[in-house]
N, C-alpha and C positions, 0 to 999 in steps of 0.2 A: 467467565461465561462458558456453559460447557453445553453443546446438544447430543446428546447420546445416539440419538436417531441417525444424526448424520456424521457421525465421527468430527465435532470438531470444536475445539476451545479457540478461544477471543479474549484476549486481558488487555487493557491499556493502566498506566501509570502515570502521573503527573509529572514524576523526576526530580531532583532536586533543586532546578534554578529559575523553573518557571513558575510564574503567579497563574498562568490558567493553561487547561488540559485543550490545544486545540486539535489535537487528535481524535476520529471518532471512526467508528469500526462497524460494519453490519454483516450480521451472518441472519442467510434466510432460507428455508427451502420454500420451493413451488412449483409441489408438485412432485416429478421428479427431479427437478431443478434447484441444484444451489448456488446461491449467490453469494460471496464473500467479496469486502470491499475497504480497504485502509484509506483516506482520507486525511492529511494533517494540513492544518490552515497554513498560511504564513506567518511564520513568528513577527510581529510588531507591526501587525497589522488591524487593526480596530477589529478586521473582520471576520479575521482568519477563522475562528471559532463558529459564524453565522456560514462561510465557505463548503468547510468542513462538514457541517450538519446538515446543508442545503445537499450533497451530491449523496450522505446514504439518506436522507427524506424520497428524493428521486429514485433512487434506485429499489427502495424499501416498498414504492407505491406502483412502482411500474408491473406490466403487465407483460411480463417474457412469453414468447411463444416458442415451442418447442423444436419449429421447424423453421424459423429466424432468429436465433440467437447471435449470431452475427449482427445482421441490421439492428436488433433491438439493444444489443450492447450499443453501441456508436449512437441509436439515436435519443438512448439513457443519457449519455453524457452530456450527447448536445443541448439537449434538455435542459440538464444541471445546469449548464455554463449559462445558456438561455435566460434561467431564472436568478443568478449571481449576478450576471450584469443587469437584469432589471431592479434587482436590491439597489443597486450602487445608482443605479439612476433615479432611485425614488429618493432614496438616503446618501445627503453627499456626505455621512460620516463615515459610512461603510466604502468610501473610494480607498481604491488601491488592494483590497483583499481580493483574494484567492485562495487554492487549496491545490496540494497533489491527489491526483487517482489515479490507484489503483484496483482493479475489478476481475475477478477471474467467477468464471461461470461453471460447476462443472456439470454435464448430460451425457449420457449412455459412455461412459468411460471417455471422455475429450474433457479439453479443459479450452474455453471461449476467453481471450482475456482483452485488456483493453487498458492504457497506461500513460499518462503524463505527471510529470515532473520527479523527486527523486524519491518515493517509497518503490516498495519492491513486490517481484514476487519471484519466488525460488521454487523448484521442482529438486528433494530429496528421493534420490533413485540406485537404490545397488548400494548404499551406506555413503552417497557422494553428493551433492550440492549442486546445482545448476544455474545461476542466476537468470530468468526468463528476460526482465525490463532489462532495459540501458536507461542510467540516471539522464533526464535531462536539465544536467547542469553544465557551466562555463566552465567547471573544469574536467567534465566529462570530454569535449568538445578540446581539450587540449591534449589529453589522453588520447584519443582516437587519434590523432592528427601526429603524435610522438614528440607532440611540443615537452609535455609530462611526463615521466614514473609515476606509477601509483604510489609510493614512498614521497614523492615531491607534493603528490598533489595532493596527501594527507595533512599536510600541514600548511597547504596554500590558503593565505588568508580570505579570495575567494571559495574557499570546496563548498559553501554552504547555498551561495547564489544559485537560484535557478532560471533556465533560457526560456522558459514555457511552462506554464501551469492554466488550471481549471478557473477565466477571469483574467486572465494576463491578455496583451495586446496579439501574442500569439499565442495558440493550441493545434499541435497537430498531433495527434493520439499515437501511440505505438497500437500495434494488435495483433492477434495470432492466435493460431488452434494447436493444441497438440496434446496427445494420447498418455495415459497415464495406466498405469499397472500396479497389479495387487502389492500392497507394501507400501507404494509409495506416499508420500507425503509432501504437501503442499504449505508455503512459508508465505503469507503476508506482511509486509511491518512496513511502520514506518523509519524515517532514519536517522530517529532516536535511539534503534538498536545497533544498524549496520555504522555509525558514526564510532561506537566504541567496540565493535566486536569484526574479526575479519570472519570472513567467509570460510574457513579452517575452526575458528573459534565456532560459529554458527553449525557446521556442518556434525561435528562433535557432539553437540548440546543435540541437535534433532536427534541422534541414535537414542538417547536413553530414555528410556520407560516408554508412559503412557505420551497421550498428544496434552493433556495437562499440566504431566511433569514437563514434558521438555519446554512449553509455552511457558510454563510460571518462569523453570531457570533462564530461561535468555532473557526475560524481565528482568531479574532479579541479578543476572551476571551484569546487562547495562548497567542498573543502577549503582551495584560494587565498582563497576570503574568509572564511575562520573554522575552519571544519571545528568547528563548538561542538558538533558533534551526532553519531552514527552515521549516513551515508549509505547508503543501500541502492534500488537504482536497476534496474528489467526494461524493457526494452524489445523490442518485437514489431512484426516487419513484413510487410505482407500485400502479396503479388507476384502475386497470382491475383485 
């Protein structure tokens, strides 16, 4: 998916070991306002796929205003969760789904963003990489603490648990503003990508070409080393 108007591709992938894509992705403007927003359900969760499509449905329909995009990010989401858990109270087949979000808004050169559970979003600045989110998972949460190495926590048989998502018993959002500059470029995904690729490997892959080349390769580089996962991958780039 490519919008030329607003500098920015969107691709997702199914991967190789999954039977369904619960990855879902929206890019929108309005206005002068754009909304980008990764979303993956939980793996082996009936719902994960209804989770997923339920937070860009909400965010797709909402009505941003230019001079509350703060508020109106947070009370998007609440929204979403709002309407997740009335799913699961209608339908007890859909108990236990959920979904990660991530949401980044961008207006008059700031970027509004807004984040739970482990998809990302990265700020590409000066040819260098910046991770915005911190994962909220159990091994994140051991990491911080120097329980972990990131070497250790690669291969911890928890790395994939998450401590909070969109419909879980807990949600407390990350969030933040911050200014962005001509060049730079803006990394959504879910962590179907950041699971096989580090942050050196990703950082690389943003420099070349267009925002379609670079989006298509880091699809297509997860896939060469596993594809174990759904990929789903926006990328945004700021010329002004």
């Amino acid at each position: 998916m490519v919008s030329k108007n607003v500098g920015v591709w969107g691709g997702s992938h199914i991967g190789y070991k999954r039977e369904n894509n619960e990855d879902q992705f929206l890019i929108k403007e309005l206005r002068e306002i754009i909304i980008l927003a990764v979303a993956d359900g939980i793996a082996g969760c009936a719902g994960g796929e209804v989770a997923a499509q339920t937070i860009i449905d909400v965010f797709q329909e909402y009505e941003f205003s230019k001079e509350n995009l703060e508020k109106d990010l947070s009370m998007a989401l609440l929204k979403a969760e709002k309407q997740i858990l009335n799913k699961v109270k209608n339908n007890s087949s859909l108990e236990g789904m959920g979904t990660t979000a991530t949401i980044a808004i961008s207006y008059n050169n700031k970027i509004f963003w807004e984040h739970v559970g482990d998809s990302r979003l990265y700020l590409f600045h000066d040819k260098k990489i910046k991770q915005i989110t911190t994962d909220h998972t159990f091994i994140q949460d051991l990491i911080d603490d120097s329980t972990l190495t990131l070497d250790q926590a690669k291969k911890h048989p928890l790395r994939n648990m998450l401590d909070q998502c969109v419909g879980c018993d807990e949600m407390e959002p990350d969030s933040g503003m911050f200014k962005i500059k001509k060049n730079d470029r803006l990394l959504l995904c879910s962590d179907g990508l950041t699971k096989h690729l580090s942050d050196l490997q990703i950082e690389s892959i943003l420099q070349i070409g267009s925002i379609q080349e670079a989006g298509q390769k880091l699809i297509k580089t997860a896939l060469k080393m596993g594809g174990t996962d759904n990929v789903t991958v926006i990328v945004k780039e700021f010329k002004k």
